[in-house]
N, C-alpha and C positions, 0 to 999 in steps of 0.2 A: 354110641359112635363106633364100636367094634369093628375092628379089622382095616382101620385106616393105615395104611403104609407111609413111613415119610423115611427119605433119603438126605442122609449129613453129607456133604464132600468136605472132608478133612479132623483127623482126630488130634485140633490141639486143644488147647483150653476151652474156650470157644462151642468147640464141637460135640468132646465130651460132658462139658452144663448142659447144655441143650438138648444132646442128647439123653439125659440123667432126667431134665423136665418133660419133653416129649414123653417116655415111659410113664411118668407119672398120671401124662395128661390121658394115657389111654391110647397112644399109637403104637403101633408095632414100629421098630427104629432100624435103621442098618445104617452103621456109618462106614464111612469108605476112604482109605488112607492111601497113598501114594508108597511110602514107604513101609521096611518090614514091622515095624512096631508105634505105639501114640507118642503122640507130643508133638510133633510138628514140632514151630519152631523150640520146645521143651523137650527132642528128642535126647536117649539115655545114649550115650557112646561109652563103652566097654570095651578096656585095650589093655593090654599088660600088666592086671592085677587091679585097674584104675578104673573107677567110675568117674565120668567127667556130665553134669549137667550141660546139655549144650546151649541153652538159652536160658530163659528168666530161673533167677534164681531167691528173689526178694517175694517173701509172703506177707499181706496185712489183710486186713479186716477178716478174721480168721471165723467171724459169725456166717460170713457168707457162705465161706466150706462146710459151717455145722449143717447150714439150711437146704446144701443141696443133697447131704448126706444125710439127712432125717427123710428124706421125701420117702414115699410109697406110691406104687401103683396105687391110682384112683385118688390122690391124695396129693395136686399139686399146688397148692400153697400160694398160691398169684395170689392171694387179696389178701394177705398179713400184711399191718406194719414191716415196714422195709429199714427201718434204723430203730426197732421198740427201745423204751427208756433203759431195762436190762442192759444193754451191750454201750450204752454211752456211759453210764456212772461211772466214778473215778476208779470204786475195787474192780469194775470189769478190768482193767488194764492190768495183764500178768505182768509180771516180773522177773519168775522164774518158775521149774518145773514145765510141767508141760500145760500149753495151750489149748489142747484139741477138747473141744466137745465132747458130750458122749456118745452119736449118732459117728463124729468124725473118728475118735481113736475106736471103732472098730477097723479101721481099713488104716489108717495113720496116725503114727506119732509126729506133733507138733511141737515145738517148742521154743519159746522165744529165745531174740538172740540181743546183745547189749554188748557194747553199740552199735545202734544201727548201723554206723556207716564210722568209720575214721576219716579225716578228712585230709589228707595231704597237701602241703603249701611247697611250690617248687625250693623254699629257701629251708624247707624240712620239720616248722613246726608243724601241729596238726587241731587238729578240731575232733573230737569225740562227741558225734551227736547222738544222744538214746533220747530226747523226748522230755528230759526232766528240766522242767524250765529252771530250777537253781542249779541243776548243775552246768545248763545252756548259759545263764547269768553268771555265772563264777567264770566262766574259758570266755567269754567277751571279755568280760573286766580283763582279764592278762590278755589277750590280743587285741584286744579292739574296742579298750573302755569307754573312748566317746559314741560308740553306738550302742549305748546300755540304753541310754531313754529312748531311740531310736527301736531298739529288740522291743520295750513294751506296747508301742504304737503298732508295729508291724502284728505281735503279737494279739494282737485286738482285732486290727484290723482282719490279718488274715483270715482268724477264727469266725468271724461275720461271711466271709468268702464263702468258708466250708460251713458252717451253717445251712447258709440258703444256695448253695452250688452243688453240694454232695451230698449232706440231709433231707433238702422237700426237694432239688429237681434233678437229682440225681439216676434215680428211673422214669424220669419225663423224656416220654417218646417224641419227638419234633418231626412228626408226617408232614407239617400243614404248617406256614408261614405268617398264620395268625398266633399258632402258641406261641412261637419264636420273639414275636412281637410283645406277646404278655408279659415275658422276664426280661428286656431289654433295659425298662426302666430302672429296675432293681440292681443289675449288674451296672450299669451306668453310674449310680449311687454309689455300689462299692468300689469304683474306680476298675472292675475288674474284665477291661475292657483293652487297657491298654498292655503293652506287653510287659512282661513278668519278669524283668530287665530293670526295666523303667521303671516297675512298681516297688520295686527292693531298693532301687536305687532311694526312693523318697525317704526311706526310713535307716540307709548304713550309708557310710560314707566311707569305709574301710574297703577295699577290695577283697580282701581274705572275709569281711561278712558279706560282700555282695553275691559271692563264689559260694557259700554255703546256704544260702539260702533262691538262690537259683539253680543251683546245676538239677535239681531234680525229674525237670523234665527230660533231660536227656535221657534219661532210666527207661521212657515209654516213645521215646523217638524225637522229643521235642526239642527245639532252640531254643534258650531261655530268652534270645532276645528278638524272637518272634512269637512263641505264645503267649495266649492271652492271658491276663494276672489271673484268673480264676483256676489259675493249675497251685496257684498260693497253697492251694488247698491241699495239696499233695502232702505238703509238710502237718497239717495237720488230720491227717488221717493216718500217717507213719505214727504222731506224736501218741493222737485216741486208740489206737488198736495194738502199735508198735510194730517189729517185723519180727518174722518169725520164720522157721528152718522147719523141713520135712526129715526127721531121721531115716539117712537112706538116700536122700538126694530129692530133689524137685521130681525127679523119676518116679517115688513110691506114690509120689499125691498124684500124678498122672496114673499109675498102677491102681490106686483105690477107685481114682474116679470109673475108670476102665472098669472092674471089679463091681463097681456098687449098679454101671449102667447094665454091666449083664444081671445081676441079681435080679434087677428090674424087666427083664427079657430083651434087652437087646442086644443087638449082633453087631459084629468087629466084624471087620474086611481088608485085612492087610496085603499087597501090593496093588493094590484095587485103584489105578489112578486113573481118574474120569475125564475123558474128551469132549464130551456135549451132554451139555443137558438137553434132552428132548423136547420139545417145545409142539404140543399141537392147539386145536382147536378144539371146542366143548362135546366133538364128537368122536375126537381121535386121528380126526386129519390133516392135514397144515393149513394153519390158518389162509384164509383169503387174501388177507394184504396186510401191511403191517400194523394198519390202523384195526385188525378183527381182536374179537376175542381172543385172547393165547393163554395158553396153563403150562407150566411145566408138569409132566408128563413121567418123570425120570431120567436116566442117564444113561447112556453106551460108555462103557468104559475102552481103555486102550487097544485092550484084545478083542474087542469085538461084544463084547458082552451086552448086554439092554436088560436093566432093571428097573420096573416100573413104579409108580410111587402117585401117593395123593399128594404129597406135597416135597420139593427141595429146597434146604439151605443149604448155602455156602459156608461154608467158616476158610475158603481160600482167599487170595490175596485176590481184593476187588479190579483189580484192571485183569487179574489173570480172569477172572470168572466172567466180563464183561469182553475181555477182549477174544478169548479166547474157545470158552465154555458155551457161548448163545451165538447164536448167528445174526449176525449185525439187520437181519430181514425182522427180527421179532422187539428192535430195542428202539424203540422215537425216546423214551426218556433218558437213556444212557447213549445217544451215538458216542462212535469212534473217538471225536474231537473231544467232545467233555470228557471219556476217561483218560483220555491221554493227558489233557489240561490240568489233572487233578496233578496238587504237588506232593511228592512223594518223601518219605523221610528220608536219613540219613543212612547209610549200609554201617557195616560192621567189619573190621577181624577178630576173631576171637581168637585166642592161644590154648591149648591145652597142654599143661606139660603135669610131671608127674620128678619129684626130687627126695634124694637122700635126707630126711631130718637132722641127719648128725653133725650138720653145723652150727652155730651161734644161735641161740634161742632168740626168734622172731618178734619182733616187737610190731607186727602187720595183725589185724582182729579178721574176721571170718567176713565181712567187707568192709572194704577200703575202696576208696576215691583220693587218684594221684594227679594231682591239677599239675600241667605244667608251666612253663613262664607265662604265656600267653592265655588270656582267659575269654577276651569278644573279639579281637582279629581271630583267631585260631577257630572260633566261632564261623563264622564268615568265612573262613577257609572250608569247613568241611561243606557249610550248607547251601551257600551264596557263589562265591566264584571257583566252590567242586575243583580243590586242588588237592594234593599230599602235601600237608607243608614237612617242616624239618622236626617241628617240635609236635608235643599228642598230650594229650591226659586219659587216663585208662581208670578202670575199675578194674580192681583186682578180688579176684575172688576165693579164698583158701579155706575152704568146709573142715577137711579135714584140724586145722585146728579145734572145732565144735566134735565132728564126727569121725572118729579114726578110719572106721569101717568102709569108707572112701579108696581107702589106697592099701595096698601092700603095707605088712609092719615093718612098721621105721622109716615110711616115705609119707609123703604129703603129697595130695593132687590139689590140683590150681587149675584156674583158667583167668587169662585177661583178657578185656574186652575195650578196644581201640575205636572208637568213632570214626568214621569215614566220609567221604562222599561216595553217593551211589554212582550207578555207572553212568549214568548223565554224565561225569566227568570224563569217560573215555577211558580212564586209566586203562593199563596193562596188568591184570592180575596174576596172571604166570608168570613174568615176570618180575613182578613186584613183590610178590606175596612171600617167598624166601627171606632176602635181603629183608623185607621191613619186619616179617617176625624178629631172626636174627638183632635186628637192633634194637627192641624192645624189650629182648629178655636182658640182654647186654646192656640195657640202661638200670634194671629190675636190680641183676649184680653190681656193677660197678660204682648205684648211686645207694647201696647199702642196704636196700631193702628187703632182699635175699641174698646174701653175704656168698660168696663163694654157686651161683647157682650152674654157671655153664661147668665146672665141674663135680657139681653134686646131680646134674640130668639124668634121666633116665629114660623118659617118655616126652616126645614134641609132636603135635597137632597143631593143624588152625586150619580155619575157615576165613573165604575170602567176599567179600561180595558175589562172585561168581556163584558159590554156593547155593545163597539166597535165590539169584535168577534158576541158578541149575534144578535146583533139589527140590525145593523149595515153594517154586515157580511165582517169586517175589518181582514185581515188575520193575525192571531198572534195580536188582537187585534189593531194592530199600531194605532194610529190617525190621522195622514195624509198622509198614503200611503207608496210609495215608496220612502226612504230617497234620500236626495237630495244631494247626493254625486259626484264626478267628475264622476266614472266610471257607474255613471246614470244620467245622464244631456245631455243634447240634442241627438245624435244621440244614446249616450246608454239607454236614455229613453226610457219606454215604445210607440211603434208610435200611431201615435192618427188612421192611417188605417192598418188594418191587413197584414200581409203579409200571412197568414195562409189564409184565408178567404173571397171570394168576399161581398162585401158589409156588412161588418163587423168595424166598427169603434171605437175610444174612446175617450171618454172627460173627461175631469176635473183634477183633482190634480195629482191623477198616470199619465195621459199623458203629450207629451209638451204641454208647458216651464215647469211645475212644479206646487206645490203648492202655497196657496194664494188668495185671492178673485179675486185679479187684471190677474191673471198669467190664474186663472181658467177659467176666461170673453173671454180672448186672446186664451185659448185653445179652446172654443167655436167655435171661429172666424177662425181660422186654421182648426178644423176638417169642417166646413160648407167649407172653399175654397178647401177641399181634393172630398167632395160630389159633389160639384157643377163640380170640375172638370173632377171625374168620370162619370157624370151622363150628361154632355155636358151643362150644364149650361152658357150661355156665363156671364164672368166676366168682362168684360171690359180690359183694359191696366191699369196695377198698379202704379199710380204714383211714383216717386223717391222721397226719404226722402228731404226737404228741409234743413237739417241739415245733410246730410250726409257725409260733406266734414269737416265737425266740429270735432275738438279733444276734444271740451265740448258746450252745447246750450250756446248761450248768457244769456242765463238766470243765467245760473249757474259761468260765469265767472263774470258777471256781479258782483257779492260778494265778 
């Protein structure tokens, strides 16, 4: 197959797997970035001594990073077992020390992090969740004892969810509205249909348990009381893998993956931001009508550039790449009307500051979740009637307690992260975007959580929805894309290959499965077995899940 050319637009998560597999598969790769350096929305900001991760910051299924880091040219790995028994048994799940693989700690150190998450209740107690169901069972019983028998139902139930949700259909590609149809029943079965709201609600009756075992979805852009209970699962793939920290920052695992795709011969392109994908016909020239053959072709970049290509993915934000990138003459299956139609997730502010340590030792873990009064109105505020209300719940994020190496000696870097409505709401973010930082760190100090911090500051940053539309080129600014709603979840999802388009592809958070770091890796893996199988690649015979006849892995019954 020698000398085929294929073209990434954009190097974030996404971009880089894909393009890590592409090399594998035998293409020559160039990915093409907008900004000076990778990550998109995992871009590194460096300021005052501070490294600040700018987006996703939570690692799991760390098997995923081994697999893209063992690949070799000639040597791409499409038809292994996709969860082998190895990575579900219960001693697969670290503890401590480091996590990484042997293929991954050449380029990264990994290392889990406990616990996962802190949980903040506006009245100040909290939930420490790491996974270990007795010690999940012990902190119910003191908050929330009457949903202890409740925790073992959900507990079952869920794990059936991720079983057959994340286990066997996990890398099921949904082209075609007959697959879509074969697991309907099944999900229908596990109740995991309805929203993920609703489905907690069946088994806690407590609100401080309904808040912790929902709010997950908002991590990957979602409502908890709009998606579908099949995000259940989320909780149990935090709980099987755990979460785990890049030493160095979410930066260095963007830095390896970068690293490991040139090993493999391919080429970076930093401020290389692309205007059109080229679109002709089978001979080179513009199709005849929009009903002809069409191929992508490659791309003209801003400055004029034209680089050609057997094949393009996207890994940008699907309304920028549909609205923007093709010309509305080559698309009957994406018009204007359906990208616009599609619903978009929720924007973001994110904080970056950077503080003096020398005050009152922190009682905050390396992440934390600060619920505030409000937990489904506040809800419905950001998603539904896209307002600012008064009150917020934020993820706070402080590495630097794990990893010093983060900040300057004797300061701590931080960033919080404030859910939004996108710009659908209209807001004013020039003007707003001062003032509502201003009050957030101001709540951070005065409600104890950083004790003294407007006068321990050093370093303030933040990003606004603006950002995301500006920078980013996130449509209606969203922060992850295409919301992950039923009627956009697998076969309504955007497809990872065009139907508009020969040789036209997409990866990362808008495509399937969805957004997420773990989900992004897998979209990778899917659009490379769509190339390989257009392009005649031989894949081999796909093994069968060895758990595919399981209502849950033993691992998970095993508890």
């Amino acid at each position: 197959m020698g000398g085929k050319r294929a073209i990434i637009i954009g190097a974030g998560f996404g971009g880089l797997a894909l393009g890590i597999r592409l090399q594998s598969l035998g293409f020559d790769t160039t990915i093409l970035e907008k900004l000076d350096g990778p990550g998109g929305r995992a871009y590194t900001r460096r300021v005052d001594g501070f490294t600040f991760d700018m987006g996703p910051t939570v690692i799991t299924v760390p098997h995923l990073i081994e697999e893209l880091f063992a690949l070799e040219r000639g040597q791409p790995n499409l038809a292994e077992p996709d969860f082998p028994p190895e990575v579900l048994r219960p001693e697969a799940r670290v503890r401590s020390g480091s996590s990484a693989g042997p293929a991954t700690a050449r380029y990264v150190d990994l290392m889990p992090i406990l616990p996962f998450y802190r949980i903040y209740f506006d009245d100040g107690t909290y939930f420490d969740y790491d996974g270990d169901p007795e010690h999940t069972r012990d902190q119910i019983r003191a908050l929330a004892p009457e949903d202890l028998a409740g925790y073992e139902r959900f507990h079952q139930d869920a794990g059936a969810i991720f079983a057959r949700g994340f286990l066997e259909l996990g890398y099921t590609y949904f082209g075609d509205m007959r697959e879509m149809l074969t697991v309907v029943p099944d999900l229908l079965k596990l109740d995991a249909v309805r929203t993920l709201f609703a489905f907690v609600k069946k088994y806690f009756s407590n609100p401080k348990m309904q808040q912790v075992f929902s709010f997950e979805p908002l991590l990957i852009g979602g409502n908890p009381l709009h998606v579908p209970a099949i995000y259940a699962m989320i909780h149990f793939v935090e709980k099987t893998w755990g979460i785990h920290y890049a030493h160095g920052g979410m930066g260095e695992l963007v830095a390896g993956f970068v690293q490991k795709f040139e090993d493999l011969g391919g080429a970076m392109r930093y401020r290389s931001e692309v205007a059109r994908i080229h679109v002709a016909d089978a001979h080179g020239g513009l199709p005849a009508n929009r009903f002809a053959a069409k191929h992508a072709r490659g791309v003209i970049l801003k400055d004029g550039t034209y680089l050609s290509a057997d094949l393009v993915v996207s890994n940008a934000d699907y309304a920028h790449t549909f609205l923007d990138l093709i010309d509305p003459r080559f698309r009957t299956w994406q018009p204007d009307a359906r990208v616009r139609l599609a619903q978009q997730s929720m924007s973001l502010v994110v904080i970056y500051f950077g503080f003096r340590a020398d005050g009152p030792a922190l009682a905050l873990r390396h992440h934390n979740i600060i619920l505030g009064p409000r937990y489904e109105e506040l809800l419905r505020d950001i998603f539904d009637r896209k307002v600012l209300a008064q009150d917020f719940s934020q993820y706070l994020h402080i590495p630097t307690l794990t990893d010093p190496s983060l900040a300057p000696p004797g300061h701590h870097a931080a960033y919080t992260l404030i859910p939004v409505p996108n710009l659908a709401s209209g807001l004013d973010w020039a003007q707003l975007g001062e003032p509502f930082t201003d009050k957030i760190l101001t709540f951070l100090d005065e409600r104890g959580y950083i004790p003294n911090l407007r006068e321990r500051l050093v370093h303030k940053s933040y990003i606004t929805p603006e950002y995301f539309k500006d920078t980013l080129n996130s449509y209606l600014g969203n922060g992850f894309g295409v919301e992950p709603i039923l009627r956009q979840s697998a076969y309504f999802r955007p497809h990872n290959r065009s139907e508009d388009i020969h040789g036209l592809y997409l990866v990362g958070a808008n495509a399937q499965p969805g957004a997420g770091t773990p989900a992004v890796m897998m979209s990778a893996k899917m659009t490379a077995r769509l190339i390989a199988e257009d392009f005649d690649i031989p894949q081999g015979t796909t093994q069968p899940h060895p758990h595919s006849q399981m209502s849950a892995p033993d691992a998970i019954r095993a508890e």
